[in-house]
C-alpha positions in Angstrom: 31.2 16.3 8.1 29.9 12.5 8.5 27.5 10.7 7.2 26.9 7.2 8.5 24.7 5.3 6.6 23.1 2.2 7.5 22.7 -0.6 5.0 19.5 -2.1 6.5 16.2 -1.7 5.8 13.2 -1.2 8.3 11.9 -3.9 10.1 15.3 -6.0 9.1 17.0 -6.1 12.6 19.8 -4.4 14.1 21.2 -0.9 12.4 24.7 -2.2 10.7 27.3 1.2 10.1 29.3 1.2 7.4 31.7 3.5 6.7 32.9 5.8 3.6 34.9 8.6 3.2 32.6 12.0 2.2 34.4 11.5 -1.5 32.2 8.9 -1.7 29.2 10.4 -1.0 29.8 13.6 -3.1 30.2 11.6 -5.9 26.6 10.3 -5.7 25.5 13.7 -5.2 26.3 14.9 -8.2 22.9 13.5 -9.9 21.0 14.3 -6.3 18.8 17.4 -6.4 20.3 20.7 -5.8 19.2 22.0 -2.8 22.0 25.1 -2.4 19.1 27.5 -3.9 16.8 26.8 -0.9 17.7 29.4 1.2 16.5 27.9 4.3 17.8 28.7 7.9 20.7 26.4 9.3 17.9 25.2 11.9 15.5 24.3 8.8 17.7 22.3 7.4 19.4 20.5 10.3 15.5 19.7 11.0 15.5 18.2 7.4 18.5 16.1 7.2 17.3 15.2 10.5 14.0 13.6 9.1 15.4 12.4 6.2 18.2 10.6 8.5 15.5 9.1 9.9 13.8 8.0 7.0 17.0 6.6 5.7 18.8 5.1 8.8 21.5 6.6 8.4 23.5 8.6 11.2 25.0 12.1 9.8 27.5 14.8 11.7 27.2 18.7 10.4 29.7 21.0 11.7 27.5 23.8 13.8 26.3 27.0 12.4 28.0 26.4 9.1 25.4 27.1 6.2 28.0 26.3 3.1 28.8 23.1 4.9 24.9 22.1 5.3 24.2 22.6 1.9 26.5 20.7 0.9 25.2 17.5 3.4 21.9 18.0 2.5 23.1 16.8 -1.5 24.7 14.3 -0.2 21.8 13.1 1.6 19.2 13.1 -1.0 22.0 11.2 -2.9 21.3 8.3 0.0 17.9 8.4 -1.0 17.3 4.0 -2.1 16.9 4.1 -5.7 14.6 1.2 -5.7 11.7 1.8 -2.4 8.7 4.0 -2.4 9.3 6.9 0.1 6.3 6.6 1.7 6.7 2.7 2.7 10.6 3.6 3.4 9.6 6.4 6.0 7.9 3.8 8.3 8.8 2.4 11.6 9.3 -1.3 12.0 5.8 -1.6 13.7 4.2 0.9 11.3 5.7 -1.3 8.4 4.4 -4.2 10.2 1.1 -2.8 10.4 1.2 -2.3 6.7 3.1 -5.0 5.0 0.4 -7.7 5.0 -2.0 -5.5 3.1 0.6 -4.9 0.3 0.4 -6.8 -3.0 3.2 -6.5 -5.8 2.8 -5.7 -9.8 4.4 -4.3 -12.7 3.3 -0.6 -13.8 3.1 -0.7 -17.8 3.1 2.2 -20.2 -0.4 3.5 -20.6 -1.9 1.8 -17.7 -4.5 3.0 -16.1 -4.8 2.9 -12.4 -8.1 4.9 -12.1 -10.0 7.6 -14.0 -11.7 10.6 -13.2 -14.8 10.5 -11.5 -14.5 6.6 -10.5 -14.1 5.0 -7.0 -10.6 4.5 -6.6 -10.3 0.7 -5.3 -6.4 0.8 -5.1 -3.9 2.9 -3.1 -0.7 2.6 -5.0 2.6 3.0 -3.8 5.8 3.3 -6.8 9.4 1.7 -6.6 10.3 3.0 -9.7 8.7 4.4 -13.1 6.3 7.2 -13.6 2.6 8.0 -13.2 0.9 10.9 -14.4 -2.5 12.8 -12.9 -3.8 14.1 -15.7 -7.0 15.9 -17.1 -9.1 15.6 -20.2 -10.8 17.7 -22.0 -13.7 16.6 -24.2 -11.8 16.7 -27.4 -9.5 14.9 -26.2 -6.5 16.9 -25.6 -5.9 17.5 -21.6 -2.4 18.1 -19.8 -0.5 16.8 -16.7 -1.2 18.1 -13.1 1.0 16.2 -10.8 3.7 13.4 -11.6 4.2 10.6 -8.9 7.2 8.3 -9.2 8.8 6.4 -5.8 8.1 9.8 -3.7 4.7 10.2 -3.5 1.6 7.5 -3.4 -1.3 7.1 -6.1 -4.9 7.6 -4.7 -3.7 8.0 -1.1 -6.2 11.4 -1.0 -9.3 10.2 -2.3 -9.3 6.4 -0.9 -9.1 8.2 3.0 -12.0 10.5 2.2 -14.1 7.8 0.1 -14.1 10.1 -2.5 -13.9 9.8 -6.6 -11.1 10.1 -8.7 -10.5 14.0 -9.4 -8.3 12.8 -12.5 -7.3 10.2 -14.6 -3.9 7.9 -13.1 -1.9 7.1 -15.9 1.5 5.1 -16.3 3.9 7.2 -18.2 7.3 5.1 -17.4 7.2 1.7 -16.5 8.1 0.3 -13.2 7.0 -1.6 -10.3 4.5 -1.2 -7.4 3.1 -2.3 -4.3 -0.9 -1.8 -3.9 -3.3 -2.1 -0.9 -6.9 -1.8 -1.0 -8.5 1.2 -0.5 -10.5 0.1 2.9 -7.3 -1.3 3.9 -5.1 1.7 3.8 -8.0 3.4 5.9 -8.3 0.8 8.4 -4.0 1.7 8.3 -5.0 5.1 8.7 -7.5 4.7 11.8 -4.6 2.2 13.6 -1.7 4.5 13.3 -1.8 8.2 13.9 1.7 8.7 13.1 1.1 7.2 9.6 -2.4 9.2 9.2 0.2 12.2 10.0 2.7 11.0 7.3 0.1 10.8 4.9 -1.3 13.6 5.4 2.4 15.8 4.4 2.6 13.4 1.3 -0.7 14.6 0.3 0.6 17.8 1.0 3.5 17.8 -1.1 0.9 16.3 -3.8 -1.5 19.5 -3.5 1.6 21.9 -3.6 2.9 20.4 -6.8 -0.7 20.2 -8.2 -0.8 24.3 -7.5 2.7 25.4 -8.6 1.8 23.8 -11.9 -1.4 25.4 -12.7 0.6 28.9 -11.9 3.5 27.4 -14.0 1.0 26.7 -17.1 -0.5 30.0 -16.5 2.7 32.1 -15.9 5.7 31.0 -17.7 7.3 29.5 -21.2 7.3 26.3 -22.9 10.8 26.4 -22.8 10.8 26.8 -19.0 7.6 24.6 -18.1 9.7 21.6 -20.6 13.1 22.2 -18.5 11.0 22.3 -15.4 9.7 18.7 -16.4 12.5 17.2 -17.2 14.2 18.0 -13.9 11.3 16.8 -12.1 11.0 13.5 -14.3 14.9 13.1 -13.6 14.7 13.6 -10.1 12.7 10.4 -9.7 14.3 8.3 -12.0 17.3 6.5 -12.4 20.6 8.1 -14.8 20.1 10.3 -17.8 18.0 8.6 -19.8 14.2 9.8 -19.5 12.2 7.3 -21.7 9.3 9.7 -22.8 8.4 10.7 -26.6 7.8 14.8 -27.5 4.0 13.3 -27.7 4.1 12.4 -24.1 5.7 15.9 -23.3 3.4 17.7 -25.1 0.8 15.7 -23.9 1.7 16.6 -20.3 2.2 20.3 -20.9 -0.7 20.7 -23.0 0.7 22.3 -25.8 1.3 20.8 -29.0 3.7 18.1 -30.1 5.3 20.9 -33.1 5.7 23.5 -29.9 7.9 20.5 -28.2 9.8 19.7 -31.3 10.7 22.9 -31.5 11.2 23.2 -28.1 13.8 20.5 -27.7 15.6 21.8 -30.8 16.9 24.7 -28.9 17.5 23.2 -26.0 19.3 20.4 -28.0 22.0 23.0 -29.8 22.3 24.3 -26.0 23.5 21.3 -25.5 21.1 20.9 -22.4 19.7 17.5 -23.9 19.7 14.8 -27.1 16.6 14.0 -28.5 16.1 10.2 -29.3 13.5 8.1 -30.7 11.3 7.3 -27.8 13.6 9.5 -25.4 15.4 12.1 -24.1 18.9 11.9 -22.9 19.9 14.8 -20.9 23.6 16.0 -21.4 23.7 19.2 -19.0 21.5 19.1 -16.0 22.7 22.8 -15.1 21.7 24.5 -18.3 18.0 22.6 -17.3 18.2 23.9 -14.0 19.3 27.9 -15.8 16.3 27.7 -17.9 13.6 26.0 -15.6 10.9 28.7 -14.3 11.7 29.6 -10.5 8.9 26.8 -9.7 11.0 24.1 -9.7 13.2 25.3 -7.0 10.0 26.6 -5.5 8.4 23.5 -5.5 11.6 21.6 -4.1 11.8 24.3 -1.0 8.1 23.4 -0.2 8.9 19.8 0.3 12.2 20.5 2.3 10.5 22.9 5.0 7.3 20.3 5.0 9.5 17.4 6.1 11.5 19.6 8.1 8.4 20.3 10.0 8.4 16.6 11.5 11.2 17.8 14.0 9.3 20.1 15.4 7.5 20.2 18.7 10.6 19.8 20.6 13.2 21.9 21.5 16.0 22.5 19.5 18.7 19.6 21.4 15.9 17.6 21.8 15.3 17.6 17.4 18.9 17.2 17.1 18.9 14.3 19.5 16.3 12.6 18.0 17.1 13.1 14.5 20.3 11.1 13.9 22.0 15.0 13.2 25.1 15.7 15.4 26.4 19.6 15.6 30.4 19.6 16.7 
């Protein structure tokens, strides 16, 4: 196998190849999402790596029909993934980005920030480099729990700013970062330019609505143990390193349970030796044992998203999505 990437971003010119041997790249994917539980068909996920080649410029050469083989690209793929660009704004075109850049303003998301509330206009459309935000709802005494978490792969307010619709939950910063913003009648005036872009946002918003679901089944159906692994995982997925910088208030918070249940919690999982608990965060020390006792909707959740973006190469034939998609069979 061979993966090409390119170290330019869109809009920046010419594609520039650089080279490095696969050790390179399966070292980076050893804090990239697992994807070996998927159990999608070889053309699924030549149809993935295809989109995400696309999304990422880079160039990448599967041997055909080889299932163990694709797994193990589509790792090192997601390990390609830019640590420090939104998805979203990543995904576009030269022209598209065009289109978009001189709408986009720059600021710093802060810790407890928040970017709307339920039942306001939202004014904003928010796209995250890095950090954390948290859709959350309230209850009247105050105590609420976390729906859907948005770090640098989704957008903030994308849904509700196209339909001119309120907030259907509070928008709040749970790990700092940074951000571009546009307003709200400009990302529709976007929208009504580009249809490729109204399609993109429409399978971000559907990646949104899937995690918003599996959760409420999640809170419903499984542990505290589980729904806490599950977190985690999804909080390290779109972060940087081990280190996730949230307090057992801001867990418990999210899962809406109490702070004692987390504490608990995270003592168990501590003499696992899955994780160390420290003040004001959580270092995880064994991803794996996470991953062994996560609920089966993290992996469902993560399956979703791979078989919605490998969608986009549909419509064509089979050469014709492997021509187009920057994904070589030999």
């Amino acid at each position: 196998m061979r993966i090409v990437p390119t170290l330019s971003s869109p809009g920046s010119g010419p594609r520039r190849d650089t080279r490095y041997p696969t050790a390179h790249w399966l070292g980076m994917a050893r804090e990239a999402s697992k994807i070996e539980n998927l159990k999608l068909s070889a053309m699924e996920l030549i149809r993935g790596y295809g989109a995400y080649a696309r999304v990422t410029r880079c160039s990448i050469t599967v041997p055909q029909h080889n299932d163990t083989t694709m797994h193990q690209a589509g790792a090192q793929i997601m390990a390609l993934q830019p640590s420090d660009k939104n998805s979203f704004l990543f995904a576009l075109s030269a022209s598209e980005l065009a289109l978009v850049r001189s709408h986009l303003t720059s600021f710093d998301l802060r810790v407890g920030d928040r970017l709307h509330e339920v039942g306001s206009s939202v004014d904003d459309v928010i796209f995250p480099h890095s950090g954390l935000v948290a859709m959350t709802m309230s209850l009247r005494d105050g105590t609420g729990a976390g729906v859907i978490l948005i770090g640098r792969d989704g957008v903030v307010g994308g849904l509700a700013a196209a339909a001119r619709a309120p907030a259907t939950c509070d928008a709040e910063v749970h790990i700092a970062g940074h951000a571009s913003r546009m307003s709200a009648s400009a990302f529709r005036y976007v929208l009504d330019q580009s249809a490729t872009i109204r399609s993109l946002a429409a399978r971000f918003d559907s990646a949104m609505m899937a995690q918003s679901q599996q959760t409420a089944l999640c809170n419903a159906a499984h542990s505290v143990e589980a729904r806490i692994c599950r977190l985690l995982l999804e909080v390290h997925d779109r972060g940087n390193g081990n280190k996730v910088p949230l307090t057992q208030s801001t867990l418990a918070q999210t899962l809406g349970v109490r702070r004692t249940t987390v504490t608990l919690v995270a003592g168990r999982l501590e003499a696992a030796g899955a994780l160390t608990c420290r003040r004001g965060y959580v270092q995880i020390s064994n991803r794996e044992e996470l991953e062994r006792r996560s609920c089966e909707c993290y992996a469902h959740a993560k399956r979703y998203v791979a078989r919605l973006f490998a969608d986009t190469s549909e419509g064509s034939s089979a050469t014709g999505s492997l021509e187009n998609s920057g994904v070589t069979a030999v």
